[in-house]
N, C-alpha and C positions, 0 to 999 in steps of 0.2 A: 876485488874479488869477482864483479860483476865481465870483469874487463878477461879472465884468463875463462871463465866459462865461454862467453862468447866467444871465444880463441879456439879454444877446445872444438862446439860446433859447426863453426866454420871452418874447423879444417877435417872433422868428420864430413864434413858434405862434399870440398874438394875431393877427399878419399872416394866419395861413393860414387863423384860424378866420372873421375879417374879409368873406375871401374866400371862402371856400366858403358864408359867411351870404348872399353877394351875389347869388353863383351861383345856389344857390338859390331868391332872392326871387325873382329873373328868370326861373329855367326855370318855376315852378308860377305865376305870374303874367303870362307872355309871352303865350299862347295866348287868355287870357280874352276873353268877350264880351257885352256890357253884353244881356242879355234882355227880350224883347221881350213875355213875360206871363206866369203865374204856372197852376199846375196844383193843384188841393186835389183830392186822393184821401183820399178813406177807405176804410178796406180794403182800398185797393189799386183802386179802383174813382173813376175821375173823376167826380166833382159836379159842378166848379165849373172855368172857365176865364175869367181877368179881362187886360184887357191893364193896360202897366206904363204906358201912356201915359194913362190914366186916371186919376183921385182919386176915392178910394170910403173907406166902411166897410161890411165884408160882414160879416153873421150866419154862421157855418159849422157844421154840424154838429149844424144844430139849438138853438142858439145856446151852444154849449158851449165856442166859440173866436171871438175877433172878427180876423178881417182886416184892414188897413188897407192902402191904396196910395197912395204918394203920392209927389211929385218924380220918378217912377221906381222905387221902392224900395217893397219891401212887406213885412210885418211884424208879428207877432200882439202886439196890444195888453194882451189880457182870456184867461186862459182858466178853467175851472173845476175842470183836473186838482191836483195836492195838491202839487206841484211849481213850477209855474209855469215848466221849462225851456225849454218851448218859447217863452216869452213872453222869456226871459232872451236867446235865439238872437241877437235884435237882427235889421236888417234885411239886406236880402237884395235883389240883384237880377242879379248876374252867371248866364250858363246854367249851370247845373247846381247853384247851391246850392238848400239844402233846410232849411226849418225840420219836423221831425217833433215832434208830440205821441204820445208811445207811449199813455198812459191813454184819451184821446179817438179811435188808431188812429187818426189824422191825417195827412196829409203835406201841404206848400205847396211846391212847386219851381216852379224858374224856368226857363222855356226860351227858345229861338229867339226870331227876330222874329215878327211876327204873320204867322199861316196862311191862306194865298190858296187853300188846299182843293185843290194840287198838291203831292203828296208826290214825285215822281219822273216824269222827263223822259227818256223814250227816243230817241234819234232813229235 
């Protein structure tokens, strides 16, 4: 008897974890938006600005990290830090992700669609 209650709660809690796994994927993946170009700072300081609708390989940072863009999706192929995390990141195109190189002081993020040089519309 002991043996089918215990049954019973353990598979209410798979159920619940089930669903709050669901919940989840949903709320931090509902909002997402596919980005329209990619930002390289170093130090904090923009270089380089590429759109996502191009194919390229860019030199970055003096060539201490290699960019790649391609399908939409951008990407550090090559870098020459002692890690190679940033190259690990994988790709990247949704707004707001980021591949950072800390050694090289590097950032690649992803933003908006491409910039028609209006930031804000008053009427």
């Amino acid at each position: 008897m002991k043996a089918k209650g215990k049954l019973r709660w353990d598979l209410v809690l798979i159920a619940a974890l089930l669903l709050l796994s669901g919940v989840l994927y949903l709320a931090l993946n509902h909002g997402r938006q596919e980005g329209g170009q990619v930002v390289v700072r170093v130090d904090g300081v923009e270089v380089e600005r590429h759109s996502l609708s191009l194919s390229g390989t860019f030199s970055l940072n003096g060539g201490s990290n290699i960019l790649v863009i391609e399908n939409g999706q951008a990407w550090l192929s090559d870098a020459n830090c002692p890690d190679h995390i940033c190259v690990k990141q994988g790709k990247i195109h949704y707004t707001g992700q980021v591949i950072t190189c800390l050694p090289n002081r590097l950032t690649v993020t992803v933003e908006g669609g491409e910039s028609n040089g209006i930031d804000l519309v008053v009427g």
